[in-house]
C-alpha positions, 0 to 999 in steps of 0.5 A, spaced: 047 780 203 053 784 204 059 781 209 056 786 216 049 784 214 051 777 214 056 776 220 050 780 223 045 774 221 050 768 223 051 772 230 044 772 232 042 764 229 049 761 232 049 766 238 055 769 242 056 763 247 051 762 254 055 768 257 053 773 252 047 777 248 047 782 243 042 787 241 043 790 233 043 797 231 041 798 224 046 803 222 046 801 214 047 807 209 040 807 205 038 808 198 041 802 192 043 796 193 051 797 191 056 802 194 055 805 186 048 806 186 047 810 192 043 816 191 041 818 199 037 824 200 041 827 205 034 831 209 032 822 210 039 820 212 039 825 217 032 823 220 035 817 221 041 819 224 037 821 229 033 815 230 040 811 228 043 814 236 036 814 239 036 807 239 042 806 241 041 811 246 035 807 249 040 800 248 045 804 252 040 806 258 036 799 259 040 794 255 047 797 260 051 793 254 059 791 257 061 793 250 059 796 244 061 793 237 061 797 231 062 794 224 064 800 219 063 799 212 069 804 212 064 809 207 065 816 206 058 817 208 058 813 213 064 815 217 061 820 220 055 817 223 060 811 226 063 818 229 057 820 233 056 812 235 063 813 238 061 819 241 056 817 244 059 811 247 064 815 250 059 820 253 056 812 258 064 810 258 062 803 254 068 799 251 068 801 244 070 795 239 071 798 231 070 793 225 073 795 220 069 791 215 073 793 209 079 795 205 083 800 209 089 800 205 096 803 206 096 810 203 089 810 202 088 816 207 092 820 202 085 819 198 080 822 203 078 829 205 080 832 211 074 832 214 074 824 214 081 822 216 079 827 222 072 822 223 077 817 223 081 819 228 077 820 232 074 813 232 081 810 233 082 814 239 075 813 242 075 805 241 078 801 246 080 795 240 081 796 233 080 789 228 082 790 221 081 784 217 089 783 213 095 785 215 095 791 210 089 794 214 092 794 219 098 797 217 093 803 214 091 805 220 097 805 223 098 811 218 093 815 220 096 815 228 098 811 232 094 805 233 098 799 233 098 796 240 090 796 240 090 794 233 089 786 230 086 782 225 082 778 226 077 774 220 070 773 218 067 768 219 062 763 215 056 759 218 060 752 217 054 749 220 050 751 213 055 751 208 054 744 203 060 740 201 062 740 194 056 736 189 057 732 184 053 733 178 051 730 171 055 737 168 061 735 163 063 741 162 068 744 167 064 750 171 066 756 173 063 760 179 062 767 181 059 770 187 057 777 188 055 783 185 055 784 178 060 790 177 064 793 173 070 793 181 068 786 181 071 784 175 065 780 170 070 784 165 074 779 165 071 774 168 067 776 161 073 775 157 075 769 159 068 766 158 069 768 150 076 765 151 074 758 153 067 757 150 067 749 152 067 751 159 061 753 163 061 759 167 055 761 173 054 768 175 051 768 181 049 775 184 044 781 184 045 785 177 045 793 179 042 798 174 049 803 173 049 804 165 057 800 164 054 794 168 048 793 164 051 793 157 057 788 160 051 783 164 047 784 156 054 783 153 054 776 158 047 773 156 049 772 149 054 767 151 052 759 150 057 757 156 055 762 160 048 762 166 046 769 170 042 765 176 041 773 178 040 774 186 038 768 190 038 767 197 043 765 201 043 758 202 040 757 193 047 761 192 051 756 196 048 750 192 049 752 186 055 754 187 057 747 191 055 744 184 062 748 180 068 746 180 072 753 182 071 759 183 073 766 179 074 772 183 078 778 180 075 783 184 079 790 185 078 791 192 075 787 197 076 787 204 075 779 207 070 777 202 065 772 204 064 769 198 071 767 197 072 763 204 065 760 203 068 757 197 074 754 200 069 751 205 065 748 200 071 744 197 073 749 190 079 751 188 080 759 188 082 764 182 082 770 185 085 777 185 091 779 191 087 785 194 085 786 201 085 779 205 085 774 199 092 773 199 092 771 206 086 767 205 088 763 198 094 760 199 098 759 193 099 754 190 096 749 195 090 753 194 089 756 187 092 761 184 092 769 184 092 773 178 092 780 178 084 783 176 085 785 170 090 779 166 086 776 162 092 771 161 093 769 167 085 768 168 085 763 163 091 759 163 089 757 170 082 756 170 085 752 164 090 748 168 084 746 173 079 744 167 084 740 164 086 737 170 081 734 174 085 731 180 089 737 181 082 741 181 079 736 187 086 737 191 085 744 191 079 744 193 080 740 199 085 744 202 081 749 201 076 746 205 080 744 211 084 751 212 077 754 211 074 750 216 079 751 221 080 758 220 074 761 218 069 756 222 064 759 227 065 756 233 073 757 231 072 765 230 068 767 235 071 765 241 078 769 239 072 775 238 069 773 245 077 774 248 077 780 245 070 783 248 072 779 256 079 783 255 074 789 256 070 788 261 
């Protein structure tokens, strides 16, 4: 599952606290699994637009919910349908909260159309907070308006409840993990080159695989490594512990937002290879943590997955670091009470 799914989930199995309960609206763009195999009939989209609204029309008539919280994915598509949930709570004048789950970098409003800077705007001046999740998401709605003094960061969250520690196997080679979607912004490309690179060591890929024509020929390119394992999609809690059963984490995505794989794997106790974009940089402390190596430099991939294979007790050090910030800034219960100071500041 994606970040907003997966937050959703925890939410609901955790729950918000005695005092609270939620209701979903299921506001997903539909039609392929990743962002780059979407081919959405516009005519179905639109139908459930509609339903989208009416169902939380209904919610907003006999649920009288205190506050509304929307997750964006910060789509192109999608802004404009988080645009008419805005305008429909200020119609029952409901506290609006907007969760801008994903990577709402300084200048990127420089990008989007007009149409959707407007959408945007108006969904800022409508909410009552605005929750970026880096500073440099932050500064980026700053940009389109000024926003500042009803916008903080405020991270995701993991289920440390259901996250394993790190498992001791038989494995002698020094693995690798990687979780995610199999595409070409998600950097196997490089984590490709250096698995050719360092064909002692072992690498896992854990993740779907999509059908974009670059992503095959890479994945195809992929299954002709001996030192490589493409595990394909697994459910949650499979996908933690194979993960658990890796020595570190390589992660050289070329945008993120607050990747969930990345704190899952600090809470599992890995050190962490990964690129400075989005939150990383504030979640990987370096070097008491990992290290952070731009998404294309192969070099500085393998000279730090080198430094860790070759050095076991470094590795271990990392790792354990990573677990106690993770479960101290990244736990459930830590979180969720900072989200619930932000829900009874409204009410």
């Amino acid at each position: 599952m994606g970040g907003i799914a997966t937050w959703t989930k925890i939410i609901h199995t955790r729950g918000l606290g005695e005092q609270w309960h939620s209701t979903v609206v299921d506001t997903r763009m539909r039609g392929g699994k990743t962002v780059a195999d979407q081919n959405i009939r516009i005519a179905s989209e639109a139908t459930r637009t509609i339903l989208i609204l009416l169902g939380l029309l209904r919610i907003l008539l006999f649920n009288r919910p205190t506050v509304v919280h929307l997750n964006s994915s910060l789509s192109e598509r999608g802004v404009f349908r988080d645009a008419l949930v805005a305008a429909v709570t200020r119609v029952f004048r409901v506290p609006l909260v907007t969760n801008l789950n994903g990577n709402f970098l300084p200048g990127k409003h420089l990008a989007l159309s007009g149409k959707t800077r407007a959408a945007y705007r108006y969904i800022f001046r409508r909410s009552q907070q605005i929750i970026a999740l880096s500073a440099d998401g932050k500064q980026g709605v700053h940009e389109l308006g000024n926003y500042s003094q009803k916008t903080i960061v405020l991270p995701l969250f993991v289920d440390d409840s259901a996250i394993p520690k790190k498992i001791d196997t038989n494995e002698t080679r020094f693995t690798i993990g990687y979780l995610g979607t199999l595409i070409e912004t998600k950097g196997i490309l490089t984590i490709y080159e250096a698995a050719t690179r360092l064909p002692e060591l072992k690498f896992v890929l854990i993740g779907d695989r999509p059908a974009t024509s670059n992503s095959v020929k890479i994945i195809e390119r992929f299954s002709k490594l001996p030192n490589v394992t493409l595990t394909g999609p697994l459910i949650q809690e499979k996908a933690h512990e194979e993960l658990a059963k890796c020595d570190a984490l390589m992660f050289p995505s070329h945008s993120e937002g607050f990747p969930l794989a990345v704190a899952e794997s600090m809470a599992i106790g890995l050190p962490v290879i990964a690129s400075p974009v989005g939150a990383i940089p504030e979640m990987v402390d370096t070097p008491q943590g990992g290290y952070l190596i731009a998404p294309k430099d192969v070099d500085g991939y393998v000279k730090s997955i080198i430094a860790l294979s070759t050095d076991p007790t470094l590795a271990r050090e990392l790792g354990s670091y990573n677990e106690n910030k993770a479960r101290d800034s990244y736990a459930y219960e830590n979180v969720i009470t900072r989200w619930r100071d932000v829900y009874t500041s409204l009410i």
